[in-house]
TIVEX-863248 format. One record per residue (C-alpha): chain; residue number from 1; residue in one letter; x, z, y. Coordinates in nm, 4 decimals, always signed. Layout:
# TIVEX-863248
r mol=A&seq=NUM&type=A&u=X&w=Z&v=Y
...
END
This chain:
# TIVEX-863248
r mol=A&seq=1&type=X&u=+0.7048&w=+0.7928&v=+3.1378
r mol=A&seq=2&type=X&u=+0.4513&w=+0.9433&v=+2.8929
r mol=A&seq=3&type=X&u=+0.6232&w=+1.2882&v=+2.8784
r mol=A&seq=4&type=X&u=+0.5691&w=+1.2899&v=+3.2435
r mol=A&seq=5&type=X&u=+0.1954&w=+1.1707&v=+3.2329
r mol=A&seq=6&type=X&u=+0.1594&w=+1.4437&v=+2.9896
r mol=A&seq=7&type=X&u=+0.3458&w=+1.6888&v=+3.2118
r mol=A&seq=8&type=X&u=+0.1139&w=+1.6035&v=+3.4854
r mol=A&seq=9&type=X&u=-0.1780&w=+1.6448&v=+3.3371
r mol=A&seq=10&type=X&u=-0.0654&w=+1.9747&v=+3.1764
r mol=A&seq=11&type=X&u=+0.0273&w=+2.0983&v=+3.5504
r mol=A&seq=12&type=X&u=-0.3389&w=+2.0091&v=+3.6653
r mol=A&seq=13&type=X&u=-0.5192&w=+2.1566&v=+3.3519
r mol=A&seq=14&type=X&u=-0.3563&w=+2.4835&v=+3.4420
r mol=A&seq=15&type=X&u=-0.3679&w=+2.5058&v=+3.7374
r mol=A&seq=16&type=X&u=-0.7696&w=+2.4153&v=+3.7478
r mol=A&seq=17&type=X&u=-0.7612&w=+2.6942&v=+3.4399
r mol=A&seq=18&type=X&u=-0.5885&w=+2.9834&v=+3.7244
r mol=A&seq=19&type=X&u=-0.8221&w=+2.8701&v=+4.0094
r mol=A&seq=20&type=X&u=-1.1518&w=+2.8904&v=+3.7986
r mol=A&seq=21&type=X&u=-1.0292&w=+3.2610&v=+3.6505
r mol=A&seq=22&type=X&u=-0.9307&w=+3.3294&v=+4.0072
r mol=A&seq=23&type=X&u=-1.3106&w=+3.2778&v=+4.1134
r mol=A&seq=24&type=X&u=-1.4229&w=+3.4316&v=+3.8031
r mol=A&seq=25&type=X&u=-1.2818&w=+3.7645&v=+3.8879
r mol=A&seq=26&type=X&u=-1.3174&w=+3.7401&v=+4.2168
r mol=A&seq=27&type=X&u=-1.7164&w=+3.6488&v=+4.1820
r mol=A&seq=28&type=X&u=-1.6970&w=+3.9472&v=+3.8432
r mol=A&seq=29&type=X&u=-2.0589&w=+4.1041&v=+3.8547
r mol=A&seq=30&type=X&u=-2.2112&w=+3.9055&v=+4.1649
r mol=A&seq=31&type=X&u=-2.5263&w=+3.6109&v=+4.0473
r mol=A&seq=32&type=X&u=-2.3809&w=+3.2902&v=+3.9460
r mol=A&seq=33&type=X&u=-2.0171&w=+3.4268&v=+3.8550
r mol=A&seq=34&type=X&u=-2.0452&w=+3.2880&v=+3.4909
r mol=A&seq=35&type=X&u=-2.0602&w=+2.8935&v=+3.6071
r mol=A&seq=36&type=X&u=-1.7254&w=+2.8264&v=+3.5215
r mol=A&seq=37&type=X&u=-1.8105&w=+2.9471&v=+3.1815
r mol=A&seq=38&type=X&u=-1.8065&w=+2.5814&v=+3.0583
r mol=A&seq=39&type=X&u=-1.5159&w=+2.4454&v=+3.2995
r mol=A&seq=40&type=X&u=-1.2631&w=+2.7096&v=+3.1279
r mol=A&seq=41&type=X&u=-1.2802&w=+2.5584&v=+2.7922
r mol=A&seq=42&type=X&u=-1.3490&w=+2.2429&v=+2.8987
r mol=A&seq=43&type=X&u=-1.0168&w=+2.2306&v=+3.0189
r mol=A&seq=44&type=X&u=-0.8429&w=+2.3990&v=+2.7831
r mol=A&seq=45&type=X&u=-0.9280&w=+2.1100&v=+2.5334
r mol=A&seq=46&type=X&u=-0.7960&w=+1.8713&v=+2.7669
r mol=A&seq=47&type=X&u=-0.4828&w=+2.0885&v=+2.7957
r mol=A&seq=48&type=X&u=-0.4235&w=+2.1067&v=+2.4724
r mol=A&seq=49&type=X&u=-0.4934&w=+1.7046&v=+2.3498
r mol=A&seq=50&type=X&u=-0.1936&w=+1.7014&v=+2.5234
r mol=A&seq=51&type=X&u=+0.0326&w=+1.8804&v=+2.3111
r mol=A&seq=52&type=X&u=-0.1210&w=+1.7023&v=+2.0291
r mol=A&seq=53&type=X&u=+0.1770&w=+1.4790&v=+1.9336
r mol=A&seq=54&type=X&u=+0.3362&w=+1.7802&v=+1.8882
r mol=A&seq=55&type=X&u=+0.1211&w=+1.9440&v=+1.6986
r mol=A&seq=56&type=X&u=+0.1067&w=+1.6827&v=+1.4217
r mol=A&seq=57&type=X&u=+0.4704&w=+1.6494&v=+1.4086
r mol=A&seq=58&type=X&u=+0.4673&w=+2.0194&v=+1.3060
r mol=A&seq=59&type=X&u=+0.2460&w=+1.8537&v=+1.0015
r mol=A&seq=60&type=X&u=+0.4393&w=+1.5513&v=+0.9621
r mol=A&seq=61&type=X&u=+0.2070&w=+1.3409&v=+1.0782
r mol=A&seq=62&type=X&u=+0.3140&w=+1.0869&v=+1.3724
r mol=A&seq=63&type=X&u=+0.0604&w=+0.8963&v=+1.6380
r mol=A&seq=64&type=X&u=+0.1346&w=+0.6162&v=+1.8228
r mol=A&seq=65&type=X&u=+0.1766&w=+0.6574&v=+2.2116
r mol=A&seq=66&type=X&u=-0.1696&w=+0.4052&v=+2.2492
r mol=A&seq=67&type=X&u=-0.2910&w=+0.6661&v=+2.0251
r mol=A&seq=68&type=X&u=-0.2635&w=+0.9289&v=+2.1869
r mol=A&seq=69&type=X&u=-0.3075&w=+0.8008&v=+2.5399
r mol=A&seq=70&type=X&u=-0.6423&w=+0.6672&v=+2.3939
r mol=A&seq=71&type=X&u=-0.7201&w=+1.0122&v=+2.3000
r mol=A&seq=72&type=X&u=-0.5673&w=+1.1816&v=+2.5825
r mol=A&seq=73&type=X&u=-0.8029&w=+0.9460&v=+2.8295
r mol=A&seq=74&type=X&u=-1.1158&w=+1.0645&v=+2.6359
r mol=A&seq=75&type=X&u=-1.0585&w=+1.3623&v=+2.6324
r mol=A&seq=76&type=X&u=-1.0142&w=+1.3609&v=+2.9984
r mol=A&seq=77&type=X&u=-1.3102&w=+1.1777&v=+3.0529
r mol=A&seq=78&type=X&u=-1.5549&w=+1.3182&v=+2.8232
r mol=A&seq=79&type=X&u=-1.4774&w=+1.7212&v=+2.8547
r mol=A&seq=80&type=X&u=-1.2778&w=+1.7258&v=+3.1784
r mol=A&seq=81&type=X&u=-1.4747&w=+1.5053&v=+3.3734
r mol=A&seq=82&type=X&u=-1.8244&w=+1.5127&v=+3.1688
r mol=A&seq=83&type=X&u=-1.8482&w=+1.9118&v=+3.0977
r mol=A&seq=84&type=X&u=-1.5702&w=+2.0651&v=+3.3255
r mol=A&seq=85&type=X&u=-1.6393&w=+1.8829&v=+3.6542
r mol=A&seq=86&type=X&u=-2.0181&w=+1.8080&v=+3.5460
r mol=A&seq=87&type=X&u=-2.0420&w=+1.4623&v=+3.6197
r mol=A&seq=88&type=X&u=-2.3093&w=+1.4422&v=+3.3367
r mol=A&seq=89&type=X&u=-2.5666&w=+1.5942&v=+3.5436
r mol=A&seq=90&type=X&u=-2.3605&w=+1.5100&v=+3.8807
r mol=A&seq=91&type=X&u=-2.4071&w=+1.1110&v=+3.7723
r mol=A&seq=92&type=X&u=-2.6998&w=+0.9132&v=+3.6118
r mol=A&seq=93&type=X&u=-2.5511&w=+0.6901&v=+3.3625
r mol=A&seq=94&type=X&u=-2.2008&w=+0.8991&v=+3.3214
r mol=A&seq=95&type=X&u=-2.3123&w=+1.0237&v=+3.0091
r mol=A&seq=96&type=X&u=-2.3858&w=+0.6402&v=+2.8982
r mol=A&seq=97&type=X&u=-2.0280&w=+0.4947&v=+2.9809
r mol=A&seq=98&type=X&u=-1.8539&w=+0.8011&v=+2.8314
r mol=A&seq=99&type=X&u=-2.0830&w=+0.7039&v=+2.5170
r mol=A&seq=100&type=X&u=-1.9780&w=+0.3243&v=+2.4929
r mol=A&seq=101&type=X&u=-1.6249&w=+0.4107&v=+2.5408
r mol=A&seq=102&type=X&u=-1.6097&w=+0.6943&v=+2.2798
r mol=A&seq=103&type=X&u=-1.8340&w=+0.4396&v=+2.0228
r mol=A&seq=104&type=X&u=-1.4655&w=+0.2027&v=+2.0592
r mol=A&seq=105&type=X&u=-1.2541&w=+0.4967&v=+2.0556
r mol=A&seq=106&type=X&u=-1.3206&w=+0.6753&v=+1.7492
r mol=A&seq=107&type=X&u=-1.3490&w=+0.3171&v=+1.5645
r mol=A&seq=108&type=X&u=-0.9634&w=+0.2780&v=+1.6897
r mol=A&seq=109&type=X&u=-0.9184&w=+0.6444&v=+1.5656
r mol=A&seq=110&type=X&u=-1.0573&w=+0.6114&v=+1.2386
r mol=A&seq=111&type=X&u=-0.9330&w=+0.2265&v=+1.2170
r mol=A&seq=112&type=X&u=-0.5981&w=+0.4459&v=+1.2188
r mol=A&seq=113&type=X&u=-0.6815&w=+0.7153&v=+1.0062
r mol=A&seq=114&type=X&u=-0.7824&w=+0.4837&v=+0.7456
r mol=A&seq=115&type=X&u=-0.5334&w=+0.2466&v=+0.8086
r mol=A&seq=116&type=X&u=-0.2659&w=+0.4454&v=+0.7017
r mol=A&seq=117&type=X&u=-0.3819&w=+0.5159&v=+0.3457
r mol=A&seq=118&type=X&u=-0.3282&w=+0.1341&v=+0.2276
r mol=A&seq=119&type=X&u=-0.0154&w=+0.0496&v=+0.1640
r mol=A&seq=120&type=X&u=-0.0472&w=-0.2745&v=+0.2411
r mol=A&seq=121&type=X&u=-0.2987&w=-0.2447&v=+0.4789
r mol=A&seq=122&type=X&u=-0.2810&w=-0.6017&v=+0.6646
r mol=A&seq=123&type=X&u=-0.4341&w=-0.7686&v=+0.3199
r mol=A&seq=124&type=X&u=-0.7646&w=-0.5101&v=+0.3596
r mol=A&seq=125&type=X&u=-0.8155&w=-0.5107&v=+0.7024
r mol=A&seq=126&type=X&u=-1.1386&w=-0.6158&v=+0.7626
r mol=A&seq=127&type=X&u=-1.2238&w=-0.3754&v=+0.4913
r mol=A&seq=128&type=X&u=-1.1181&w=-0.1039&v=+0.7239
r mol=A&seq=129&type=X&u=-1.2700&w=-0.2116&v=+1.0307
r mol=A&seq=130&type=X&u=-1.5962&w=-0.2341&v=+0.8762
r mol=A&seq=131&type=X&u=-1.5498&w=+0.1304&v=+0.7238
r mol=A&seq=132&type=X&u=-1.4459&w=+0.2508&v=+1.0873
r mol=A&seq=133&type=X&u=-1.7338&w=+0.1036&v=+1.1781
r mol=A&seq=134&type=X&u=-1.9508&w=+0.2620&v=+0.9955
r mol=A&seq=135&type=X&u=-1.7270&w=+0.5981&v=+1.0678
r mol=A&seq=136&type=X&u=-1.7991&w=+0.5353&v=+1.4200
r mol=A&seq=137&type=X&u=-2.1766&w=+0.5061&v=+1.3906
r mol=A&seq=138&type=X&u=-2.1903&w=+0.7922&v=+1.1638
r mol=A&seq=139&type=X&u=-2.0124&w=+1.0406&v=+1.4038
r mol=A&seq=140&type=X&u=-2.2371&w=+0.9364&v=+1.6738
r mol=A&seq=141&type=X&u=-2.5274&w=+1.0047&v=+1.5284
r mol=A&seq=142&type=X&u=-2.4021&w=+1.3274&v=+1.3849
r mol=A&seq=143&type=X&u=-2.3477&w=+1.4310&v=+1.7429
r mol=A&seq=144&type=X&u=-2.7097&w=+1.3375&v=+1.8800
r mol=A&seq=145&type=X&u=-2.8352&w=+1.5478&v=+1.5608
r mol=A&seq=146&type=X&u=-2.5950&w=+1.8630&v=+1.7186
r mol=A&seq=147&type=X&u=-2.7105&w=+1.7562&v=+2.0609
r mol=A&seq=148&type=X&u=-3.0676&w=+1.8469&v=+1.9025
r mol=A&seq=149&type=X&u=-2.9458&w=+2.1842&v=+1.7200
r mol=A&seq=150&type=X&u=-2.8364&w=+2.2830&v=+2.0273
r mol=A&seq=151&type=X&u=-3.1322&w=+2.1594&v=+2.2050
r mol=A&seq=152&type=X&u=-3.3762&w=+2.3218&v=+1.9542
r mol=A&seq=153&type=X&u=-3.1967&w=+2.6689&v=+1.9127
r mol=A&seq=154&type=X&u=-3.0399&w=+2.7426&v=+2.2494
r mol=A&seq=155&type=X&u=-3.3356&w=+2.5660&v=+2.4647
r mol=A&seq=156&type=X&u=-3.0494&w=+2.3485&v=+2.6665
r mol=A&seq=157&type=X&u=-3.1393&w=+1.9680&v=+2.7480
r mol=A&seq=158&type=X&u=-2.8266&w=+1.8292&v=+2.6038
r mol=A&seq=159&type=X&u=-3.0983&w=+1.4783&v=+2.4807
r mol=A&seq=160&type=X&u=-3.2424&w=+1.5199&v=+2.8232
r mol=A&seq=161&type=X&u=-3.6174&w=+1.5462&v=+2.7303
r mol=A&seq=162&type=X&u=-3.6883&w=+1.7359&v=+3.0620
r mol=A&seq=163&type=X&u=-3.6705&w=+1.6138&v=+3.3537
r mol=A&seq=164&type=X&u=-3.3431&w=+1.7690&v=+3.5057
r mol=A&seq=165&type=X&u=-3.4424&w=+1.8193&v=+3.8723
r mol=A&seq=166&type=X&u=-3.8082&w=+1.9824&v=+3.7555
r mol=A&seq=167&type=X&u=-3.7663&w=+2.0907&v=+3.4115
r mol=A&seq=168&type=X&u=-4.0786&w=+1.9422&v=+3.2867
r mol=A&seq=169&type=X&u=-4.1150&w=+1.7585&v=+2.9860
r mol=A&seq=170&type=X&u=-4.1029&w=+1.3839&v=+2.9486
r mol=A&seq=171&type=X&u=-4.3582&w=+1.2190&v=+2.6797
r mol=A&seq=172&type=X&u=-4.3500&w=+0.9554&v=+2.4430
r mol=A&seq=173&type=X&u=-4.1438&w=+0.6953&v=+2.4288
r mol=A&seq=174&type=X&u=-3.9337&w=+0.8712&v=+2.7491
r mol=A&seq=175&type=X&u=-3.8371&w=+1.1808&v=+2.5527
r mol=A&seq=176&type=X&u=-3.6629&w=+0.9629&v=+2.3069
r mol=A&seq=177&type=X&u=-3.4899&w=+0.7684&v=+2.5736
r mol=A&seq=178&type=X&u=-3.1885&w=+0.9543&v=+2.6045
r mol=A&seq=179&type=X&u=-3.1109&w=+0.9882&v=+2.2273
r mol=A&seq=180&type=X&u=-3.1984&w=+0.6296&v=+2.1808
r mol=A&seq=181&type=X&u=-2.9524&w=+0.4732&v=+2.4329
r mol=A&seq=182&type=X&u=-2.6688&w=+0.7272&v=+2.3166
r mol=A&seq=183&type=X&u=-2.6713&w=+0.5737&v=+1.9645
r mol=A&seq=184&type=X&u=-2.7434&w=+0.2176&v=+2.0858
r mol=A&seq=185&type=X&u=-2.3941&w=+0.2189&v=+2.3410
r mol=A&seq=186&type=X&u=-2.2073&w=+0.4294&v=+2.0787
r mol=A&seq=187&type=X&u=-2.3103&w=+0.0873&v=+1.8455
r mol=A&seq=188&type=X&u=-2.2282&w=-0.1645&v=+2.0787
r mol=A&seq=189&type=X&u=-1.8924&w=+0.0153&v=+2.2119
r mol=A&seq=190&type=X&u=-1.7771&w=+0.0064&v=+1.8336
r mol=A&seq=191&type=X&u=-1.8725&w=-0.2926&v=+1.7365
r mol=A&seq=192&type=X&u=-1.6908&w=-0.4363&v=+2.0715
r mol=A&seq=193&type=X&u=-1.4057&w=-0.2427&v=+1.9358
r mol=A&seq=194&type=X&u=-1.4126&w=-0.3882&v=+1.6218
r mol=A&seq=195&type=X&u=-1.4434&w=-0.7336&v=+1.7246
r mol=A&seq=196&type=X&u=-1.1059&w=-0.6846&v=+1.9492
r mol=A&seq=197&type=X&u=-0.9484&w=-0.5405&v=+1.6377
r mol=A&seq=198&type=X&u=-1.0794&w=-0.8060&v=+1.3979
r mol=A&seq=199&type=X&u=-0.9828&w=-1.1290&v=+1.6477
r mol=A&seq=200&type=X&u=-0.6318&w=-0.9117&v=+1.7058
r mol=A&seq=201&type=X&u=-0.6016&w=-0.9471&v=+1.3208
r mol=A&seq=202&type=X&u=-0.6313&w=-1.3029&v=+1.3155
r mol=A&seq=203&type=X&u=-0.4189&w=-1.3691&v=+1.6213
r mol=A&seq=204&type=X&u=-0.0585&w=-1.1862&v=+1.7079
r mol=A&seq=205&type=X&u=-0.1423&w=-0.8597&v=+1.5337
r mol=A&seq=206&type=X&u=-0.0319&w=-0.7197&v=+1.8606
r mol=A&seq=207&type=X&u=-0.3676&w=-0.4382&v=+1.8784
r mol=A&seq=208&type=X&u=-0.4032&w=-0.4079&v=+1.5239
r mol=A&seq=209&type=X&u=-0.0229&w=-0.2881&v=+1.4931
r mol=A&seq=210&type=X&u=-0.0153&w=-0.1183&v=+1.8647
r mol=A&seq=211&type=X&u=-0.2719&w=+0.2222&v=+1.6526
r mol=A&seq=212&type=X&u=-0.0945&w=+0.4022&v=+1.3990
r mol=A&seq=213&type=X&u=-0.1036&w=+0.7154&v=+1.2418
r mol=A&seq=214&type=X&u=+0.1641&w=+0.8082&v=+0.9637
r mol=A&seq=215&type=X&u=+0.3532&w=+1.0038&v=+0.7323
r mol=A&seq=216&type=X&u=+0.6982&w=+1.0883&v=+0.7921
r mol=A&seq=217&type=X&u=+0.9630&w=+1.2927&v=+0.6377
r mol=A&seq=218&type=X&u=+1.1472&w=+1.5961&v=+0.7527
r mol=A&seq=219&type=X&u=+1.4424&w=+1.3960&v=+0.8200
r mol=A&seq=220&type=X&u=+1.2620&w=+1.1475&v=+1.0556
r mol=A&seq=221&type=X&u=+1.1640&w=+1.4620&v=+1.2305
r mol=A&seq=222&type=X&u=+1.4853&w=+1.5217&v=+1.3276
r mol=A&seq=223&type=X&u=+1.5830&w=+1.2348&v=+1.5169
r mol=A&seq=224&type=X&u=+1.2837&w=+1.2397&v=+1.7052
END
């Protein structure tokens, strides 16, 4: 069943990939031929998230299928749907969702990362939520300060401190709005994520156990 979600969205990323190239050439010299500039790449990422697994078996390194469907989904969400189909500037509070969501996310992912460096991790696992925690909070405000590099040296409105529809500035409090409510979900989305994770701890184990990342040998490779 995952091989053939994978398959499918492989299929789709492609064939989005020919259709914008298509358009591309077709549109070659003419005003407004570059705005698929972003939805090429975009794509591309999604496309190849997919072959992830893969890739890391190459390293011998192993995901687990929540993992990687976890991945897979943001991926989806956050390049193909936020930057390839532009639903950041298509949809108000996109941008806010896609936030929250990646705030739990890349606590799972570094909740794994880390996870797999303790031997015995179940003894120190509150100890690693609360460093994935403070992972998680860390990358997202690493990402509002390239949101403002960006911002700053390419004149874009990635923090949104102009209004989109006139281009004028906002002031004040307003121009900080954006920036503010980014870090604030990307908080709350890990710390919900962390709570899940901590009460799965104490419970069945069944969430804690179900995100794994881990070494294997070339043997295990094999048989695969």
């Amino acid at each position: 069943m995952l091989k053939k979600f994978s398959l499918t969205i492989r299929i789709i990323c492609l064939t989005l990939i020919g259709i914008a190239m298509m358009q591309i050439m077709v549109n070659l010299g003419k005003t407004g031929s570059l705005e698929l500039d972003i939805f090429i790449p975009s794509m591309a990422v999604v496309l190849l998230t997919t072959f992830l697994p893969e890739i890391l078996k190459r390293f011998n390194i192993r995901i687990s299928n929540e993992l990687y469907i976890m991945l897979l989904t943001s991926m989806i969400l956050s390049m193909g749907g936020g930057f390839g189909f532009k639903l950041y500037q298509v949809l108000s509070h996109y941008d806010t969702v896609i936030h929250f969501l990646n705030g739990g996310i890349i606590l799972v992912i570094s909740f794994s990362i880390i996870k797999c460096f303790f031997k015995d991790y179940d003894k120190h696992m509150i100890k690693i939520i609360v460093i994935a925690f403070l992972a998680s909070v860390t990358i997202g405000t690493l990402w509002e300060i390239y949101e403002f590099g960006v911002d700053f040296i390419l004149g874009n409105n990635m923090q949104r401190y102009q209004d989109i529809n006139s281009g004028i500035d906002f002031v004040g409090q307003k121009a900080l709005l954006d920036t503010m409510v980014d870090l604030v979900v990307d908080t709350i989305g890990a710390m919900l994520a962390g709570f899940i994770l901590v009460r799965s701890h104490f419970r069945n184990k069944v969430i804690t156990n179900a995100f794994n990342i881990e070494i294997i040998n070339e043997q295990s490779i094999e048989l695969i």
